[in-house]
DOTORDREN-677852 format. One line per 10 residues: number of its first residue (from 1); their letters; for each residue z, x, y of C-alpha. Coordinates in steps of 0.02 Angstrom, whole numbers. Last residue first. Layout:
BEGIN
NUM = A = Z,X,Y; ...;
This chain:
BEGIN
73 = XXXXXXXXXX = 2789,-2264,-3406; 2656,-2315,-3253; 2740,-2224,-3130; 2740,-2053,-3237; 2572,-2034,-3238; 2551,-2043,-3049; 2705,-1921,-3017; 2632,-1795,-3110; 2431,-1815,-3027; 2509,-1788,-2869;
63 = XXXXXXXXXX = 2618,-1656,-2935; 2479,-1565,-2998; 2368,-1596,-2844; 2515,-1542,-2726; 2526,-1369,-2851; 2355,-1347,-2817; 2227,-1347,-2949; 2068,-1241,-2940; 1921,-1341,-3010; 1804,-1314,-3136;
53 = XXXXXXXXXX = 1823,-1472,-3238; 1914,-1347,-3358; 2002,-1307,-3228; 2072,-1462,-3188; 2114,-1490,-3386; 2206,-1330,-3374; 2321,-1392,-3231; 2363,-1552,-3305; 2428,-1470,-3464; 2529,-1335,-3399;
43 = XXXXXXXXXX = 2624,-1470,-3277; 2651,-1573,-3443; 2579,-1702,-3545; 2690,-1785,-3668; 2678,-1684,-3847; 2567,-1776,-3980; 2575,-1689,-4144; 2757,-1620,-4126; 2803,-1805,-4043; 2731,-1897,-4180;
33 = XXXXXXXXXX = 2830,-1790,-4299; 2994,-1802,-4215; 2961,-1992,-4208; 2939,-2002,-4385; 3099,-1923,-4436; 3203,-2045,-4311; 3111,-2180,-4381; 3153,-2147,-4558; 3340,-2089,-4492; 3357,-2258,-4437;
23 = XXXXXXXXXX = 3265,-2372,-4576; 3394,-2279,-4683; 3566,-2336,-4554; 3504,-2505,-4550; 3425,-2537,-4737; 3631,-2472,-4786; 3693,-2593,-4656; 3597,-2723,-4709; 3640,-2669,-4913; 3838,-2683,-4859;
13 = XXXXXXXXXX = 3828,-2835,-4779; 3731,-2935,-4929; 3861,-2833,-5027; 4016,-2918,-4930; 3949,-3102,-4929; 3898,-3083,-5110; 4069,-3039,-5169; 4141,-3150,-5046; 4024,-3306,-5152; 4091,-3228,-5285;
3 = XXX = 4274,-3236,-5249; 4288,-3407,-5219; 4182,-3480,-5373;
């Protein structure tokens, strides 16, 4: 009776560290793929979209604009 309830002890451990380390690299993989389809804007971005609306970006726009974004992460 001893031994198997340590026998389940230890593979109950050893299948939540297994469902740990998979569910990692699962998330890990889908992240990279989010990431490719939906890169963070950027400088580049923020421009074009201003001239798109037909105006001429300055650099003290695009940083405005930069540091607005990134002070609601």
């Amino acid at each position: 009776m001893n031994i198997s309830v340590f026998l389940f002890i230890v593979v109950v451990v050893l299948v939540l560290l297994v469902g740990g380390v998979i569910g990692f690299f699962l998330a890990r993989a889908w992240f990279k793929r989010y990431l490719e389809k939906n890169p963070p804007v950027n400088e580049n971005m923020i421009k074009e979209m201003m001239r798109q609306m037909g105006r001429t970006p300055s650099q003290k726009q695009v940083n405005q604009i930069l540091n607005s974004m990134n002070q609601y992460k």
